[in-house]
C-alpha positions as CSV (number, residue, x, y, z in Angstrom):
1,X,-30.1,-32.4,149.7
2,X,-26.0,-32.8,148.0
3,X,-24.2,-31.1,146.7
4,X,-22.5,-32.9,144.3
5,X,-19.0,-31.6,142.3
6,X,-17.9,-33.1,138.9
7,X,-14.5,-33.5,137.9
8,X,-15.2,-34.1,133.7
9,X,-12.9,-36.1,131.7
10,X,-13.5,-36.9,128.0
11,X,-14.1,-40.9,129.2
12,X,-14.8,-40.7,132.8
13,X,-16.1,-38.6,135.5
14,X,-15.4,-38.4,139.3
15,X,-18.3,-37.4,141.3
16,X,-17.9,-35.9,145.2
17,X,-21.9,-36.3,147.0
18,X,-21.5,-33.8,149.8
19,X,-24.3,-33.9,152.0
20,X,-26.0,-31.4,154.5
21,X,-24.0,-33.0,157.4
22,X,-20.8,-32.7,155.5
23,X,-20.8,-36.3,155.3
24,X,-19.2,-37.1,151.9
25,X,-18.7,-39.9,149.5
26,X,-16.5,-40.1,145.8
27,X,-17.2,-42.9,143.0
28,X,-16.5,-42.6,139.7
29,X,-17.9,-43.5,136.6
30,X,-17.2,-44.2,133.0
31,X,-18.5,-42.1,130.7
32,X,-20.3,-44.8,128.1
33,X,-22.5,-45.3,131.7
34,X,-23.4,-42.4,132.2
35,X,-27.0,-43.3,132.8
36,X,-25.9,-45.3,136.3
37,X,-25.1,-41.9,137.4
38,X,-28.1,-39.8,135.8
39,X,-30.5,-42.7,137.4
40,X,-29.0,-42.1,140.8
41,X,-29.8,-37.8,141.1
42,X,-32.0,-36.1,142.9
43,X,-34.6,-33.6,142.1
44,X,-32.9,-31.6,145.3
45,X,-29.7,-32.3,144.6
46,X,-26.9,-29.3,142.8
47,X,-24.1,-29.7,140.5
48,X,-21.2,-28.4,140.0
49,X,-18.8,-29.0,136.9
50,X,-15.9,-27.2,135.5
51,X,-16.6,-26.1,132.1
52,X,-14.9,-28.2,129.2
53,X,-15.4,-29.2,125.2
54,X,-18.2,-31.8,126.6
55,X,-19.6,-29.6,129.8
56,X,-22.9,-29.0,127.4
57,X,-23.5,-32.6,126.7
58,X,-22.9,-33.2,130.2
59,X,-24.9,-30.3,131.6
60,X,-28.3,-31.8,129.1
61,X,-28.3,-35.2,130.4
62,X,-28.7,-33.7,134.0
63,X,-30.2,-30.3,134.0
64,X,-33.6,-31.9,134.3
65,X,-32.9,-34.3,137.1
66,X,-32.0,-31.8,139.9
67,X,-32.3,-28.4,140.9
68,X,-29.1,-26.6,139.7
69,X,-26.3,-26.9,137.2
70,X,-23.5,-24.7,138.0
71,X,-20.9,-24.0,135.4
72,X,-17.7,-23.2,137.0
73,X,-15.5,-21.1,135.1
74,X,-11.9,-22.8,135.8
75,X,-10.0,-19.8,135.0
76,X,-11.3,-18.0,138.2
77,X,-11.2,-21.2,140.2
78,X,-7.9,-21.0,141.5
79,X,-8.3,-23.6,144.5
80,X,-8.7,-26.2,141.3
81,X,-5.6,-24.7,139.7
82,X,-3.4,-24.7,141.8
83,X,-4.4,-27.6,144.2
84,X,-1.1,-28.7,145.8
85,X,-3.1,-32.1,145.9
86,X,-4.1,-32.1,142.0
87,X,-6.2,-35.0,141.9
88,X,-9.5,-36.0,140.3
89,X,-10.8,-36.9,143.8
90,X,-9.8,-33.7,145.0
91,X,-11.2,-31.5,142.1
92,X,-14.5,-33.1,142.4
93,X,-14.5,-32.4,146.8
94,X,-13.4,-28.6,146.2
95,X,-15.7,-27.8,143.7
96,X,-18.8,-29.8,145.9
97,X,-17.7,-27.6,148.8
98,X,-17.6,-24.7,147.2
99,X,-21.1,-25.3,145.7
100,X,-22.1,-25.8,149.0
101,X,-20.7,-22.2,149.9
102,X,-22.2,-21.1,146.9
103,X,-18.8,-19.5,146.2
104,X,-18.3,-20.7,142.5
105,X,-17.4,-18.4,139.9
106,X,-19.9,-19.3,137.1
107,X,-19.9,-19.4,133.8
108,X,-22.8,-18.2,131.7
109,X,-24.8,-21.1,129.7
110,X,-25.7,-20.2,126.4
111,X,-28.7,-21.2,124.0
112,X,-27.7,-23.7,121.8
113,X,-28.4,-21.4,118.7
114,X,-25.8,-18.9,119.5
115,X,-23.2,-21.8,120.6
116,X,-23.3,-22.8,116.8
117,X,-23.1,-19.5,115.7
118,X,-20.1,-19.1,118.0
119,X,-18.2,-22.4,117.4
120,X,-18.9,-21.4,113.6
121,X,-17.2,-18.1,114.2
122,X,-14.2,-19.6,116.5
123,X,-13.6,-21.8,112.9
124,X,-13.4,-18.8,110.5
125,X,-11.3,-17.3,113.3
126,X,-8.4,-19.9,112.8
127,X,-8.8,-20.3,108.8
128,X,-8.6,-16.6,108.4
129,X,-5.3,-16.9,110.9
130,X,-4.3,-19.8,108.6
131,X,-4.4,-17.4,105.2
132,X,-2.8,-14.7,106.9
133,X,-0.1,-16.5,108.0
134,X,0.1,-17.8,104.6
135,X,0.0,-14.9,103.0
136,X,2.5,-13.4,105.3
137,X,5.2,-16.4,104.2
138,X,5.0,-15.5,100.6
139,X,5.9,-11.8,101.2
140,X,8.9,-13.0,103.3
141,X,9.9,-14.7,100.1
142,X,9.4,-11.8,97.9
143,X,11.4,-9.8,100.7
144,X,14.3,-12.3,100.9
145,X,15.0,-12.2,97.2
146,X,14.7,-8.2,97.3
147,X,11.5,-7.8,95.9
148,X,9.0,-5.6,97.2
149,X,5.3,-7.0,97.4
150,X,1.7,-5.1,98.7
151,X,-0.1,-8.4,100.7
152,X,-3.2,-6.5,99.8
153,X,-2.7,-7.3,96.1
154,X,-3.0,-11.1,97.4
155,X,-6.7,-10.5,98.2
156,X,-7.8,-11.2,94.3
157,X,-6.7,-14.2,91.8
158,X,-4.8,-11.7,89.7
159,X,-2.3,-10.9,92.6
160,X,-2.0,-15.1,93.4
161,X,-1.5,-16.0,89.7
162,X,1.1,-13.0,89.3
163,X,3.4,-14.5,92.1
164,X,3.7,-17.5,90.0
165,X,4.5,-15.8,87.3
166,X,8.2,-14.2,89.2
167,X,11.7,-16.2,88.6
168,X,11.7,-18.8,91.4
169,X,14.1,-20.8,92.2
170,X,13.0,-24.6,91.3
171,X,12.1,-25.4,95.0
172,X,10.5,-21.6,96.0
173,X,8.4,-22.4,92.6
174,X,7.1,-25.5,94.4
175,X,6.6,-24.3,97.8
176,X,4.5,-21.6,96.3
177,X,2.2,-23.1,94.5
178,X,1.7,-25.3,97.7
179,X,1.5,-21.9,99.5
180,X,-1.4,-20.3,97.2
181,X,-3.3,-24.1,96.3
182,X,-3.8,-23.4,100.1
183,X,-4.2,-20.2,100.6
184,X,-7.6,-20.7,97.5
185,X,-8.7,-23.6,99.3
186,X,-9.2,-21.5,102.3
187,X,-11.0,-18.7,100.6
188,X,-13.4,-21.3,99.4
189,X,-13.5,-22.4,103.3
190,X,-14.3,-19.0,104.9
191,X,-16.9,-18.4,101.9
192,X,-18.9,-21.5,103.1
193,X,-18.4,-20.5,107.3
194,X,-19.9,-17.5,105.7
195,X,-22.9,-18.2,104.3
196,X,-23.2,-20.6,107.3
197,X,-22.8,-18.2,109.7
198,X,-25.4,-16.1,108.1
199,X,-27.9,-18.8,108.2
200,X,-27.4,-19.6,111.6
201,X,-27.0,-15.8,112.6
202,X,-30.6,-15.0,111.1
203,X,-32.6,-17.5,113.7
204,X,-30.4,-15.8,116.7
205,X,-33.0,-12.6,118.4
206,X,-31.7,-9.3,118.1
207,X,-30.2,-10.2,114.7
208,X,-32.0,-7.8,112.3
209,X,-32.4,-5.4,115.0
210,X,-28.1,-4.8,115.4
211,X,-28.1,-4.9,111.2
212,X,-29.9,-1.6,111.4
213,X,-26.6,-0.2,113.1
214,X,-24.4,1.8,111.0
215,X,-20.6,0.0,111.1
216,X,-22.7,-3.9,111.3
217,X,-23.2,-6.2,109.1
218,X,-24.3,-10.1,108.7
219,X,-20.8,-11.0,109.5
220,X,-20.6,-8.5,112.6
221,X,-24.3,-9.3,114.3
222,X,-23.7,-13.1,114.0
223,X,-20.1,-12.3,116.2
224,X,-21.4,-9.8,118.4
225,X,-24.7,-12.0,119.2
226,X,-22.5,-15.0,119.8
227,X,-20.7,-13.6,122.5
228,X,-23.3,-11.9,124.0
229,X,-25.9,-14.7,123.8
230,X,-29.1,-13.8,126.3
231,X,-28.7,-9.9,126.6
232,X,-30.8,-10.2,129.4
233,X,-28.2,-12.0,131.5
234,X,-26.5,-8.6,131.7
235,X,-28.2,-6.3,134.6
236,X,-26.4,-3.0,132.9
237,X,-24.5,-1.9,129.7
238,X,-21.3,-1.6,132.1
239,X,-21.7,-5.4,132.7
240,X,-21.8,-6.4,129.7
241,X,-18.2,-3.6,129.0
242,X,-16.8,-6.3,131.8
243,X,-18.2,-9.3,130.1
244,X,-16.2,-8.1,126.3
245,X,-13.2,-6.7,128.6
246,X,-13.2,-3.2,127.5
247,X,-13.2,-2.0,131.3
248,X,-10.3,-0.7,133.0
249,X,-8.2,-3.0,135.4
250,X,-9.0,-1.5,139.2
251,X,-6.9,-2.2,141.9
252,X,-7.8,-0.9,145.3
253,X,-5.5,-1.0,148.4
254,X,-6.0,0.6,151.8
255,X,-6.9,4.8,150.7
256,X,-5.3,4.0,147.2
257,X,-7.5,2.9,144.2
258,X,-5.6,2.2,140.4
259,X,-6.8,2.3,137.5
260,X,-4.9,0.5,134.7
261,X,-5.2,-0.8,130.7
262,X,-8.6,-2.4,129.7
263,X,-9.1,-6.5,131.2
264,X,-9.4,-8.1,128.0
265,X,-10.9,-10.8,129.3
266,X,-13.4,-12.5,127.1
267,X,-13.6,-13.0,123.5
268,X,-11.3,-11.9,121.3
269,X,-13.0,-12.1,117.8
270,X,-16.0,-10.5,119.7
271,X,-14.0,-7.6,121.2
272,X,-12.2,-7.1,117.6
273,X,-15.3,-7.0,116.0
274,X,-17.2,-4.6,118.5
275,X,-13.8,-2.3,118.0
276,X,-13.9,-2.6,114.2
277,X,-17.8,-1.8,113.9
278,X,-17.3,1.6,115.7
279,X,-14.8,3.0,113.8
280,X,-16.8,1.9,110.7
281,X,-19.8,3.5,112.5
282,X,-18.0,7.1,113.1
283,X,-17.4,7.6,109.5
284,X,-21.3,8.3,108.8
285,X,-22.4,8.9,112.5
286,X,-21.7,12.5,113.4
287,X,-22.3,12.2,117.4
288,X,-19.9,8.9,117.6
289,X,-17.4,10.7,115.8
290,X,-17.2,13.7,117.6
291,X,-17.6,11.9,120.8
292,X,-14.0,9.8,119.7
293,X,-12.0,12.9,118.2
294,X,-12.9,14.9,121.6
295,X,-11.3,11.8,123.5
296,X,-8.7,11.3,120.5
297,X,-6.9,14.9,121.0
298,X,-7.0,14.2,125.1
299,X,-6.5,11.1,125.7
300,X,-5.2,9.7,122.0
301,X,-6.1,7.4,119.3
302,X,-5.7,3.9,121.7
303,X,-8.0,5.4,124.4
304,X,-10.6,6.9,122.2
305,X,-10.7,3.7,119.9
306,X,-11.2,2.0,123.6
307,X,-14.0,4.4,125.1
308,X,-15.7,4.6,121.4
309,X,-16.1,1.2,121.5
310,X,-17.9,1.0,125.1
311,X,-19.9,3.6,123.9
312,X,-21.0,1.8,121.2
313,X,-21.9,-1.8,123.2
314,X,-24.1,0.8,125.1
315,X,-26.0,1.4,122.0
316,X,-25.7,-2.1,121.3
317,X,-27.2,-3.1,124.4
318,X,-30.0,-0.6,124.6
319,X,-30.7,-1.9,120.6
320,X,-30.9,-5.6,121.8
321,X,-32.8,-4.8,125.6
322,X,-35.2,-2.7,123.9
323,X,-35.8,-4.0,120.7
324,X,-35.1,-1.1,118.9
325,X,-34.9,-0.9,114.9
326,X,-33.3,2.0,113.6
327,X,-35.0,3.4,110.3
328,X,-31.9,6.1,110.0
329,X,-29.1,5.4,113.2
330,X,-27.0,8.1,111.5
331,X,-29.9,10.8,113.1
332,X,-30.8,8.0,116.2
333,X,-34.4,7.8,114.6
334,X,-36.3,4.5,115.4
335,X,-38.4,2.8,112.8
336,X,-42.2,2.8,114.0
């Protein structure tokens, strides 16, 4: 049996074959050969490969030649890091002994369905950044000349169009029309991620199922269901809290435990949305919002927006684990 560590490079890899004995060898290959290296595994043999743009590829031209394909999340693998020695040779012997440890942290593999849905997502992520940012310039323009300007009123064609319409100066004129030309291209871009998304979303599981939830929509499931992937990965509701980084930071010394602010660790977009969605859901949903102004008036609005949004994964996660399809969620009754 080896254990074999990967350091992955976008046109080579450097390979570590630790054996039982400790006995250990490095070569290295180039990518476009590949297949010298695939030909030469074992059906006993385990990988280990930090995860990168091409760790998928990677990970399907192997998984069915040995026994195990361990994602290593590099984040958490600090011995990689911060290697005094940061070599590729080096990379590839830590991560084969740690393999061999089995002391790796790992990093979930997805289906391939929801990684589409999610590198979908991650693209209407940065063009919505792009508009706002955008849209944010052209009110700094209104508010350097003096002029006072709602962004909201740039949402429509109306508000665009009426920009244009101001007394520019001959180069603010041009750089505006640059500005907004953009800004309409973009719309037309997130539109199209949008019905995308959508389509994808619908052949994910769980998908119909979390549209049944007051405060979720198309837009909403496909985010929440990319993140999530395979609920089934998650052994309890507070795992899969950890997993969005809603869960307190603990630090525990000698008789004295901390608790601090929420990890954030995770997604982003997915711990936006899940926040979003429960405040939408406490506006028709008498038991969520009671539950969030009881921990508004002790706690405050950050901490209740916080622990109404765990407690809304919870419902998400019992939805997804169970199956459940909610005929009316506002009264928690389950369609038969």
């Amino acid at each position: 049996m080896r254990y074999i560590g990967v350091d992955l490079h976008t046109t080579q890899i450097t390979v570590c074959y630790l054996k039982e004995k400790d006995d250990i060898s490095v070569r290295k290959y180039q990518l476009i050969e590949i297949e010298k290296f695939v030909s030469d595994l074992e059906k006993r043999d385990e990988i280990a490969v930090e995860a990168t743009c091409n760790t998928r590829w990677f990970r399907e031209k192997v998984k069915e030649k040995v026994s195990r394909v361990v994602l290593v999340n590099p984040r958490q693998f600090e011995v990689v890091r911060n290697s005094v020695k940061k070599t590729d040779k080096n990379d590839a012997i830590n991560l084969a002994k740690f393999l061999k440890a089995d002391l790796l942290p790992e990093v979930r593999a997805k289906r391939e369905e929801a990684e589409k849905v999610n590198s979908l997502v991650n693209t209407r992520t940065k063009m919505v950044r792009l508009k706002t940012s955008l849209i944010n310039k052209i009110h700094a323009l209104f508010v350097s000349n003096g002029r006072k300007l709602k962004k909201t009123s740039l949402a429509s064609e109306k508000g665009l169009d009426k920009v244009l319409q101001e007394d520019w100066s001959e180069i603010e004129q041009v750089e505006l029309e640059v500005i907004i030309e953009q800004i309409r291209s973009l719309k037309q871009s997130i539109k199209k991620l949008d019905k995308a998304i959508d389509d994808e979303a619908m052949k994910l599981k769980g998908f119909e199922n979390l549209k049944t939830i007051s405060g979720i929509g198309s837009l909403s499931a496909a985010i929440l269901l990319a993140v999530i992937g395979n609920i089934k990965d998650f052994e309890t509701s507070g795992k899969l809290a950890s997993y969005f980084g809603i869960v307190p930071r603990v630090s525990n010394s000698n008789e004295t435990v901390n608790h601090g602010r929420i990890t954030k660790r995770g997604s982003k977009t997915g711990r936006t949305a899940l926040v979003q969605c429960s405040l939408s859901a406490i506006k028709k949903n008498e038991y969520l919002k009671t539950y969030y102004e009881q921990v508004k008036a002790r706690r405050g609005h950050g901490k209740a927006k916080i622990a109404l949004a765990r407690k809304f994964l919870g419902i998400i996660y019992n939805t997804l684990m169970n199956n459940w399809v909610f005929r009316d969620f506002n009264n928690f009754e389950l369609a038969e």
